[in-house]
N, C-alpha and C positions, 0 to 999 in steps of 0.2 A: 504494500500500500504506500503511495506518496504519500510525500511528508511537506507541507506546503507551508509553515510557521517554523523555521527550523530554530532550533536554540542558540548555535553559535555559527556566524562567517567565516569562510575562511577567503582570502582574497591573492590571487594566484600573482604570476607574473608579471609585470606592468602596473600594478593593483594600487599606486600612487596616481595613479590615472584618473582613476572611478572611485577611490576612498570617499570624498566627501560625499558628493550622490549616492553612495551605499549609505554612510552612516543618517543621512534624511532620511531615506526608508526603512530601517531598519531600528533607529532611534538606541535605546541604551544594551542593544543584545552585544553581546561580546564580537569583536573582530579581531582575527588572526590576519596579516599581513606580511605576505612573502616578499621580503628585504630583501631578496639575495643579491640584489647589486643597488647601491645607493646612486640614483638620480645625479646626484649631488657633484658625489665623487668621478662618479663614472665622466662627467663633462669637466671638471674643474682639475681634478689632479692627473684623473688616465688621459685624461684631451682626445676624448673618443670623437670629435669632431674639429679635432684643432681647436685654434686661439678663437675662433668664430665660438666655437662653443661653450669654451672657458668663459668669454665674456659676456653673453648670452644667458648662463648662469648668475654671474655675479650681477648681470642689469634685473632678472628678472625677483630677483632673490629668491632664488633654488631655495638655498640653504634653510633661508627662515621657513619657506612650506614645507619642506620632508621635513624638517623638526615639529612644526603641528601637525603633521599627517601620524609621525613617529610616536610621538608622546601624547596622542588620543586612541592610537590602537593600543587594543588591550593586550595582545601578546606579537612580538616581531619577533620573527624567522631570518635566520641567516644561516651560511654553509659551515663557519668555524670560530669555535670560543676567540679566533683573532679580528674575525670579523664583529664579536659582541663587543670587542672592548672596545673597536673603532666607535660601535654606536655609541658607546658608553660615555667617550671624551667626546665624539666629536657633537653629538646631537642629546646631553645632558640625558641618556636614555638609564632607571635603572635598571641593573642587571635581571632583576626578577619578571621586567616584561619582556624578553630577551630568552630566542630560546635556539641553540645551531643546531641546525639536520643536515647527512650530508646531503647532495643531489642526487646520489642513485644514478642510474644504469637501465637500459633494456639487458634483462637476465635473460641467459640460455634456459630453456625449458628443463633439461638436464645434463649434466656433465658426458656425458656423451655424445651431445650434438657437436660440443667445441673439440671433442676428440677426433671427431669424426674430420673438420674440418683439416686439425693438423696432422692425419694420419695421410688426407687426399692432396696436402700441399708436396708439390716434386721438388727435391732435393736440387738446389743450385750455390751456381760458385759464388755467387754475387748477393750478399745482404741485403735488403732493403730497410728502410726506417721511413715510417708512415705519418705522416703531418695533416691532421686536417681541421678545420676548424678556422675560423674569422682570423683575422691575420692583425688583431688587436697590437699595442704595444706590449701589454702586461706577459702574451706568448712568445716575444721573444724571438721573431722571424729574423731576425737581422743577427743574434744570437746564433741560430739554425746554423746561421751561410757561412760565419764566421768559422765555426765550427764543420761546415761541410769545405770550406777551402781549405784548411789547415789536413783534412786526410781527402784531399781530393783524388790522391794516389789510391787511394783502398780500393778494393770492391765495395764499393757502400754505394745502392742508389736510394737518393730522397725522393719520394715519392708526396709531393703535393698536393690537397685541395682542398679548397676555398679561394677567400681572397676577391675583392671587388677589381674594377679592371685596372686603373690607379695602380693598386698592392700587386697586383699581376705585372704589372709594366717593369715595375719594378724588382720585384720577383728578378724576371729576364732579364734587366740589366746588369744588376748585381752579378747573377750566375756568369753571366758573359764577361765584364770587368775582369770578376778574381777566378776565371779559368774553372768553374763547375760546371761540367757535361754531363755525369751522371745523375739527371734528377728530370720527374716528371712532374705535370702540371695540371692538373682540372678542377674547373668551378664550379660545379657542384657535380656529388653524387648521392641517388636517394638512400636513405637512412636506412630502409631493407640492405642495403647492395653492401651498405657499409658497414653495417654488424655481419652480414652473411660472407662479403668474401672479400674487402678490402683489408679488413682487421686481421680478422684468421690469415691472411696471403701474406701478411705482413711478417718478418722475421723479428722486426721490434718496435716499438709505438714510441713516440714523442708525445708525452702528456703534458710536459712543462710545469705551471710556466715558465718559462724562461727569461722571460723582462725585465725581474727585480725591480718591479712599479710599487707603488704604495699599496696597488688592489693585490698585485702578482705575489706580495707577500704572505696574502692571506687568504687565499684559495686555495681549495684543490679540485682541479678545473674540471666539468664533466665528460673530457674526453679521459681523462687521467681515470675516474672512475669507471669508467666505458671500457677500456681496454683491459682493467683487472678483473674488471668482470666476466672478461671473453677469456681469463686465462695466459694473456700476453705479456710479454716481459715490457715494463713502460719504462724508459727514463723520465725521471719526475724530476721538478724543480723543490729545492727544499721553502717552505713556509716557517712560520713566526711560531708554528704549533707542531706537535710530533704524536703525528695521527697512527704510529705503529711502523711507519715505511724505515726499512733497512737496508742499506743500501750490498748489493751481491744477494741479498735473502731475497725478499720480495719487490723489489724493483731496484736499478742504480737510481741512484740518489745521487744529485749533483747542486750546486750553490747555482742560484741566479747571476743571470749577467755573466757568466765565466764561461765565454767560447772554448776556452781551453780544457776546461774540465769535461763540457761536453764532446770536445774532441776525444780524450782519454777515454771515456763511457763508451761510446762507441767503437774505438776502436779494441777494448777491452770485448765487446758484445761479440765484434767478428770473430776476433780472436778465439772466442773460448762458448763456440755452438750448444758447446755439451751442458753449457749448466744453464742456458737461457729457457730450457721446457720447466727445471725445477723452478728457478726464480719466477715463470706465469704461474706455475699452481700455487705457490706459496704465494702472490702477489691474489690471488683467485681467492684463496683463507680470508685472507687479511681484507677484502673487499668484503665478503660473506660476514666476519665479525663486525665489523665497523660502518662498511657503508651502503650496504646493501637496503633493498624497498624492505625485509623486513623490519631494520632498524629502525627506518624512515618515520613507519607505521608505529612500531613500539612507541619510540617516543614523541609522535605529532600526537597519536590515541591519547595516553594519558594525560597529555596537555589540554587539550578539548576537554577529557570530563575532568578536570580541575577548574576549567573558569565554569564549565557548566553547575558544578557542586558550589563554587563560592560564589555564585550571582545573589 
């Protein structure tokens, strides 16, 4: 039976959008508000739009409305306790309405479908390392390249996609300047194609990020989660928070901004085939314990019947 009076909101992605007009119909029932990237920050510090947008922010006063938007939902959602504390200083949030989940993952049905994949992948001379996703600063493209000319000698192809035409242009020139041949490029591919056989094809994931941005410090990005979930060894960028990742165990672990370390990771991954299947399954645990939609659900549930019990 529908439920057409419900007790609590939950207000998804963009949800800074539509806040006030929810809260006029809905008047004093609890709203939950999915933060997981601050308005604010994402124009002002990440410069997701350049100086156009940086100042665009400060004319229209961003700041001052995610902070009414912020401190009249009853509970805010973000991806990591580094992300709470930002709210914390930056928008006077306290910690109690503040709650991190991670992002989750499309899960394989069961572990044998991702077996399946890398039992049917054919054996070749040449590694590949898989990039996809928006071509943001906080990931660290530029990071990527630095890091792909420094072993441009290897067998290692980058394999690209995303990217608007702009970051594509670019992309191309870069590779051309500093002498990278081996690496592929497309702008998009659908999200079926890409859990079923880009992932799995891939011999190793770039999850990042790699930009050492103010945001890139305190993420941990949903392709990064995407890939452990498929079982793939990810190179990850280290965060402000230490969400269980060990670096040789369940994924390399590498500092932001340091082309050179990501040089080493990689060339450490060619190097040494044999332990890149143990470091996906253990990388596969470590997503199952921590970030997986079960967790999600654990603790978004309890949260909901808490504000529902204390109205």
């Amino acid at each position: 039976m529908e439920r057409h009076d419900p007790e609590v909101y939950v207000l998804g992605f963009r949800g800074h959008e539509f806040y006030w007009p929810l809260r006029r119909l809905v008047g004093d029932k609890p709203i939950v508000l999915d933060a997981l990237m601050s308005p604010y920050a994402s124009l002002s510090r990440e410069r997701k739009h350049g100086n156009i947008g940086a100042i665009g922010a400060g004319a229209i006063g961003l700041k001052r409305i995610e902070r009414s938007i912020l401190n009249d939902a009853n509970l805010v959602l973000t991806d990591t306790p580094a992300h709470c504390r930002y709210y914390e200083n930056e928008f006077s949030l306290p910690p109690h309405k503040l709650l991190s989940i991670p992002v989750g993952a499309e899960e394989p049905e069961s572990p044998w479908q991702q077996q399946k994949h890398e039992t049917e992948k054919s054996p070749s001379l040449q590694m590949t390392a898989l990039f996809y996703g928006s071509f943001l600063p906080l990931h660290g493209i530029d990071v990527i390249l630095e890091a792909a000319h420094k072993i441009r000698n290897l067998p290692i192809r980058f394999d690209f996609i995303g990217g608007d035409t702009r970051q594509t242009r670019k992309l191309f020139t870069t590779c051309q300047s500093r002498g990278i041949t081996k690496f592929t490029h497309r702008s998009w591919v659908d999200f079926d194609e890409l859990i079923n056989q880009e992932i799995p094809n891939a011999d190793i994931c770039l999850g990042g990020p790699f930009g050492n941005t103010d945001q890139g410090k305190k993420v941990i990005t949903g392709k990064t989660s995407q890939c452990l979930a498929l079982g793939k060894p990810t190179i990850i960028g280290a965060i402000d928070d230490d969400p269980g990742l060990v670096d040789k165990t369940n994924c390399l672990l590498v500092p932001q901004g340091n082309a050179e370390a990501l040089a080493q990771a990689l060339e450490w991954a060619q190097s040494h085939p044999e332990e890149l299947a143990r470091i996906g399954e253990r990388g596969r645990a470590l997503y199952a314990e921590k970030l997986s939609i079960k967790v999600i659900g654990d603790l978004l549930g309890k949260a909901i019947l808490n504000l529902m019990h204390n109205r």
